[in-house]
N, C-alpha and C positions, 0 to 999 in steps of 0.2 A: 360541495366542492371538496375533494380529497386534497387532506391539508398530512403531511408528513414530519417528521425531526428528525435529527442525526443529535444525540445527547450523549454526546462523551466526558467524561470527568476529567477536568486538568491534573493527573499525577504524574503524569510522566509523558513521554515520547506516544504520541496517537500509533498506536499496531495497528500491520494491514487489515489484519478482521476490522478494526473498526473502522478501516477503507472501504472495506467493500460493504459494509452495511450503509454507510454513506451513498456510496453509489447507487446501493439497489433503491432506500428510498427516493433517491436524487431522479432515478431513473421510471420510478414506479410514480412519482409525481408529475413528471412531466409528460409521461407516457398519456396522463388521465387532464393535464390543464391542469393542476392542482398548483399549490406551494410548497417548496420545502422552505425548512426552518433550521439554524442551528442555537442550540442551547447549552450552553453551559450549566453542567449539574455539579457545582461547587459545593455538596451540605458537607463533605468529611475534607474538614480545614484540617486534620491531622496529617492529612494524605496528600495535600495539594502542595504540587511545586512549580516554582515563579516559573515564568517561559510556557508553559507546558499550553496555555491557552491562546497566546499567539502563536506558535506553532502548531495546534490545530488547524487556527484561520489561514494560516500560511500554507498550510497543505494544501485543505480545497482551494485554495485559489490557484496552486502551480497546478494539481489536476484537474483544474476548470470545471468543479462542481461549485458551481456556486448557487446561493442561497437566498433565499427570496427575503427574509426576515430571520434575525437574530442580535446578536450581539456585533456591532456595528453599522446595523440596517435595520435600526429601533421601528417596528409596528406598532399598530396598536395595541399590542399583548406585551409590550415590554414593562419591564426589563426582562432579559434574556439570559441573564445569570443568578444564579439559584440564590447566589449569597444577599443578592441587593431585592428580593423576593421573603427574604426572611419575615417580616412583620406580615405576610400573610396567612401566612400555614398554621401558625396558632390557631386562629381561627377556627380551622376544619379542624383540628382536631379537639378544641373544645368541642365542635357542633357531633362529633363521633362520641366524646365525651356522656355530650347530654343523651344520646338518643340511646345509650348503651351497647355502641359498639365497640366503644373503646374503655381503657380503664387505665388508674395510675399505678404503678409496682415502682416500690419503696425499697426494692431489693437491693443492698449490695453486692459487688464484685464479689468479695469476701464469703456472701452467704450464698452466692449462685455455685460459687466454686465447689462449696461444702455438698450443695445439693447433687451435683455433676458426681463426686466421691463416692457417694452415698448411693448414687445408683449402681455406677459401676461397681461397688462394693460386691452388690445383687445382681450383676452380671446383666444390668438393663442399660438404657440409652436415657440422660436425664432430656425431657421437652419440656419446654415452661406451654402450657396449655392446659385444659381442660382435665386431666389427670392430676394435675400437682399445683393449678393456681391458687385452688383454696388451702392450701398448705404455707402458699409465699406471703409476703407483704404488701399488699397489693387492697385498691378499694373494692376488692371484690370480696375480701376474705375479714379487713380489720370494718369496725364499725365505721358509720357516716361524721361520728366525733370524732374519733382518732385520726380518720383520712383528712380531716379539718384541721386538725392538730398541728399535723405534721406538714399541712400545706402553708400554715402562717407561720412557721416558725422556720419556715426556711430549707426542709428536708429534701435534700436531690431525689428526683423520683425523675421517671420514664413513662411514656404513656404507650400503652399497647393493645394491639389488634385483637378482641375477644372471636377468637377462631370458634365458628361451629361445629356441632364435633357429630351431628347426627347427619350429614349428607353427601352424597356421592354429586359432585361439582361435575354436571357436562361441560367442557368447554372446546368453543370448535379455533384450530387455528390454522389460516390459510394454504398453509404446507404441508401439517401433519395431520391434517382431517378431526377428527373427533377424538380429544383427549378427556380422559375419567379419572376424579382422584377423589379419595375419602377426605373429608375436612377434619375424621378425628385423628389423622397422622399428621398434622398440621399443627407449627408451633405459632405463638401467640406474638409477632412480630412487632419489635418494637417500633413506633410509627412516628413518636418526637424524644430526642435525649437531651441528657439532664443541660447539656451547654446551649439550650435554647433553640437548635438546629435540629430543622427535620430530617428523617432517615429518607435514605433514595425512593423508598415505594410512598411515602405520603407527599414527599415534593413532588416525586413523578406524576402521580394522578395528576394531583390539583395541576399541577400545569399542563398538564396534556387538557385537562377540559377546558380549561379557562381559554387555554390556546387553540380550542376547536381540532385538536388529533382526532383526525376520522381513521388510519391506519398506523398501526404499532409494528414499524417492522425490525429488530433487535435479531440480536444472536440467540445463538439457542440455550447459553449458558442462562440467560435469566429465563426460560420455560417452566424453570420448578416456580418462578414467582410469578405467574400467571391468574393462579389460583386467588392468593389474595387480592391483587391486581383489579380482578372482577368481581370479588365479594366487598372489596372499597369501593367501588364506580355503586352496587348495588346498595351498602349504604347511606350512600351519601345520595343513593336517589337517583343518580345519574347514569346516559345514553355511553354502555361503553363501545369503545373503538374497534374495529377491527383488529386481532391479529394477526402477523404472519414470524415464523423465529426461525432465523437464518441456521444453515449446519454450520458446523465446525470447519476452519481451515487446518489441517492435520499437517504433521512435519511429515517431510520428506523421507523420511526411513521409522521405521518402528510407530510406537501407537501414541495419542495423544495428543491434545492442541497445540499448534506450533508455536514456539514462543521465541522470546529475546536470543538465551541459550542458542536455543537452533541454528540462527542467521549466525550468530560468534561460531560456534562449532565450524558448521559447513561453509562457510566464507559468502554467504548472502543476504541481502538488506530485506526487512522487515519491517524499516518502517518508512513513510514516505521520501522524509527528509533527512538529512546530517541532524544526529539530535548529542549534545553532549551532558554527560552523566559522569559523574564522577571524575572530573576529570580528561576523562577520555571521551573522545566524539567517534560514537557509532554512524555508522558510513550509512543512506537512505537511500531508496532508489534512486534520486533527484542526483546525488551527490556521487554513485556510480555511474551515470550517466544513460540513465532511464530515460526516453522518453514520454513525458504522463500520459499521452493517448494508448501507448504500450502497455502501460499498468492498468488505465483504465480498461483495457482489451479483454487482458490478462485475465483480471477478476473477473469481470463478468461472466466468464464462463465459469470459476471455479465456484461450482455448486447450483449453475444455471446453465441451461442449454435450448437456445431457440429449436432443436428439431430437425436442424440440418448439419450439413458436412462441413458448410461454411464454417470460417477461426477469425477471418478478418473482419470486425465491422465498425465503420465511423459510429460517436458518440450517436448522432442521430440515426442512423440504423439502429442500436441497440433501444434506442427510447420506443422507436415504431414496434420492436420485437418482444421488448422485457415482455413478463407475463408471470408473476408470483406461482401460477401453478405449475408452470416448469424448472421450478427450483427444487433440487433434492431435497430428501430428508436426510439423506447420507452424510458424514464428511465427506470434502473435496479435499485431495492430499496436494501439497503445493510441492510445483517442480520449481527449480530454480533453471532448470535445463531450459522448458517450455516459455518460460518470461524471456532468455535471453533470445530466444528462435522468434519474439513477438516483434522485441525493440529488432533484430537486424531487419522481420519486413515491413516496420515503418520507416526504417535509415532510406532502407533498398527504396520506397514510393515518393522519397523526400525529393523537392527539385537541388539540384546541384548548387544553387547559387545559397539557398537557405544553408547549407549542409557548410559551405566553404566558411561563410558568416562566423558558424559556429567553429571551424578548424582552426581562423587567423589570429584568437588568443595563441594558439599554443603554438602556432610557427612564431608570434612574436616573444615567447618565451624562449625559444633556440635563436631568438636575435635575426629573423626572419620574415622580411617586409614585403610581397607581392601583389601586384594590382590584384583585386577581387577577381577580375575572369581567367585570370591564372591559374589563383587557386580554385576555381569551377574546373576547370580544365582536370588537373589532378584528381578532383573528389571523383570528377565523373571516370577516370580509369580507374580507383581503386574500389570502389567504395562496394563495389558487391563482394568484396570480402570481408568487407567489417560487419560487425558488432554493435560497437559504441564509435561516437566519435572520436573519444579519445585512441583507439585505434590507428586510426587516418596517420601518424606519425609513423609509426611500424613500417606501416603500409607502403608507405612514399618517402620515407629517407631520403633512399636515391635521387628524385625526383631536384634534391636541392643542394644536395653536397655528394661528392667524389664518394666511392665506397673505401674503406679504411683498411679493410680488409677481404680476404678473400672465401669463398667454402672448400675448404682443404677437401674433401672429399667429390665434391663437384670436377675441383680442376683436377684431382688425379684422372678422374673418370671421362670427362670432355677435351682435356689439353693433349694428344697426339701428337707425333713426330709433324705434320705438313700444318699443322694448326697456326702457328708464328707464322706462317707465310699467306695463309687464307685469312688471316685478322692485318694482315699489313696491306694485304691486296685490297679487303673490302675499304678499307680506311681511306686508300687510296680511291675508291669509288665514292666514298662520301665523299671526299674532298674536291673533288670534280662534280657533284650536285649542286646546281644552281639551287633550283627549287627547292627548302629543304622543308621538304612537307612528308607528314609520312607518307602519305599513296608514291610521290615521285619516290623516296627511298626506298620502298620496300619494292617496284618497279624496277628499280637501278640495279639493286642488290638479285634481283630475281634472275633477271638476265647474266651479272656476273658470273652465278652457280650454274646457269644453264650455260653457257661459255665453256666452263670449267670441269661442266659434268658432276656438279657437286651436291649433295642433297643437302635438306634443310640441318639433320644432325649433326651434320659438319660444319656449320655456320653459325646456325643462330643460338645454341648452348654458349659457345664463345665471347659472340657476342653482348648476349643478358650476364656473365657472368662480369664481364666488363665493363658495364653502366648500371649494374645493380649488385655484384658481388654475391649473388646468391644466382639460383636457375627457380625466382619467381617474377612476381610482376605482370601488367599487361601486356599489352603487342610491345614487339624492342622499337618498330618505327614509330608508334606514340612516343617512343621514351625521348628517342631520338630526337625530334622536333621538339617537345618542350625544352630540354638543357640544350639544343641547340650546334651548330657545327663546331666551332671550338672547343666545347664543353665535351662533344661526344668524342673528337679525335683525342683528346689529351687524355678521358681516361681510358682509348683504346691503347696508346702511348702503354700508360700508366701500369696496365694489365702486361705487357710486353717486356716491362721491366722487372716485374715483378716474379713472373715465372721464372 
């Protein structure tokens, strides 16, 4: 049974890359029946900040990637956080220990520094491995008494990965096909430190086995740690998992992984949700007014492409589509252009009445109270030119208060010497409309001009400029019938006075 995780570290606000690596295993699970899993990899307590791990869970839940087992949906591989995991990993690495894959170094800070100097001095690169361990402090280099010595007496030591130094490591991974690396360019990584906590690649195995990970699908930054990865599964004996490492999401202009920077610069969200820092609350898609199926769209193409011309697909299309070997090796360069153009055609497929739901906060923030199929009425004339909902305001102003003012440049350009007298006449026509629907107004008004000999350019500019103040909006006979007959003659009035 293909079993998956998404293992993000709580230090900070969860970045879109670790969105969409979420998705793709989320997606690549269920594509197969499988489980996803979410885990928290708490070992670097220096680095973790409060919040950061509910706002994780709080993400996948608003983009409805949810999770089959983890950290509040205890399995039976729980616990689900690295921290409360702790009394196991000793363990393995005592068992790496004995078998001679692992060793202690008794180094300090202070003499790694010196050794670092010392190379560069010789214009080399210093590696703690197989070139320089018998030189360090390490039970590979002092005797089996001294390494005794220093272990009862309380000496901070580390315990690290004895890299083999004589073989070329094939290793295949789902995207990039067959990768080759020497093991003697391989440093000797440290696998438990001195404050009792194991490093990311010793906790990461041991629980990816324990927890049955048949696929490893990560970004492509940890690809250099692949190598150990699979020479730890093979000492310790064990069936390693598939890989597959996602490309990079690249910024929008110039080279390089997109980052925090980027979104601040170019005025776009990064990360899922409002996350604050310092201070200050960086704005999320959620909190620009993303729709998560939008993001979820979004992503899944950047770096993945089912094959076709198709851009729209519901969550269950893309589960029936995913397919790990159609994922670049490339970076995908992220548009902020391209996510906006996503969320207006999931606005645009929205029904009217969900959309309005969403609008009647913010008309009750203008002090603004309409029956709900009102405001249906509204969403459904403006709404193909929004965006966001928060737009919908902009859009329909008019629709709820007088315009305040006028477009000087409009009325130069529309207001004509016979114009005061064709807005007094038509007003006069509205005012004699029983039915005031738009088909009868726009009916009423039709015949007036044909009466009159008057084309549409002589009329209806006037008109819009007069119940919306600007020469936008939809049809003027919608407009018309929603504010209604006294509403429309007074700011035809209104318009009359004001020229």
């Amino acid at each position: 049974m293909v079993r998956v995780r998404f293992a993000p570290s709580p230090t900070g606000a969860l970045h879109i890359g670790g969105v969409r690596t979420a998705l793709f295993n989320y997606l690549f699970a269920k594509k197969h029946g499988g489980d996803f899993l979410l885990r928290i990899e708490d070992t670097d307590q220096n680095r973790y900040v409060p919040g950061a791990e509910q706002y994780i869970i709080n993400s996948l839940n608003w983009l409805g990637l949810t999770y089959d087992e983890g950290v509040g949906k205890e399995g039976k591989h729980a616990p689900y956080r690295q921290s409360e995991r702790k009394p196991l990993y000793k363990q393995y690495a005592d068992a790496l220990l004995n078998s001679g894959w692992a060793y202690y170094a008794f180094d300090t800070a202070e003499a790694l520094e010196t050794a670092r100097k010392e190379a560069e001095s010789k214009g080399e690169t210093f590696i703690y491995n197989w070139a320089t361990r018998d030189k360090l402090q390490n039970s590979l280099s002092l005797t089996p008494d001294e390494v005794q010595k220093r272990l009862e007496r309380g000496d901070e030591y580390v315990i690290r990965f004895k890299m083999p130094h004589t073989e070329l490591l094939k290793m295949n991974d789902m995207i990039r096909g067959e990768v080759t690396i020497d093991t003697s360019t391989l440093d000797d990584k440290v696998l438990f430190k001195s404050d009792g906590m194991p490093t990311y690649h010793l906790a990461n195995i041991v629980d990816d086995h324990l927890m049955e990970i048949t696929h490893v699908i990560r970004g492509e930054e940890w690809l250099p740690s692949m190598a150990l990865h699979l020479l730890l599964y093979r000492a310790f004996g064990w069936q390693a998992p598939a890989f597959a490492h996602l490309p990079l999401i690249l910024k929008p202009v110039g080279n390089g992984k997109l980052s925090k920077r980027d979104g601040i610069k170019l005025g776009f969200p990064v990360f899922p949700m409002d996350w604050t820092e310092d201070g200050a609350t960086l704005k999320g898609f959620s909190g620009e007014g993303y729709f998560p199926e939008a993001l979820i769209n979004f992503l899944a193409l950047l770096g993945w492409n089912p094959g076709t011309d198709d851009e729209i697909f519901s969550v269950e299309q893309l589960i029936q589509l995913f397919d790990l070997e159609k994922v670049h090796k490339a970076g995908a360069r992220f548009d902020p252009e391209k996510i906006k153009w996503f969320n207006h055609q999931y606005l645009q497929n929205k029904p009217d009445a969900e959309l309005a739901k969403l609008f009647q906060p913010i008309l009750a923030e203008k002090g603004i109270s309409l029956p709900i199929d009102k405001v249906t009425k509204v969403v459904g004339l403006i709404k193909e030119r929004a965006t966001f909902v928060a737009d919908f305001w902009e859009l329909s102003q008019y629709f709820f208060e007088a315009p305040a003012q006028y477009d000087e440049k409009a009325l130069k350009k529309q207001w004509k010497e016979q114009t005061p007298t064709i807005v007094k006449e038509v007003a006069e026509v509205l005012k004699n409309t029983t039915d005031f629907t738009a088909a009868a107004l726009e009916e009423n008004v039709k015949k007036y001009m044909e009466t009159k000999s008057l084309g549409f350019g002589q009329v209806m500019p006037p008109l819009r400029l007069a119940l919306v103040g600007e020469l936008k909006g939809p049809h003027v006979f919608d407009i018309m019938e929603f504010i209604g007959k006294e509403e429309t003659l007074h700011r035809l009035e209104k318009l009359l006075s004001a020229v």
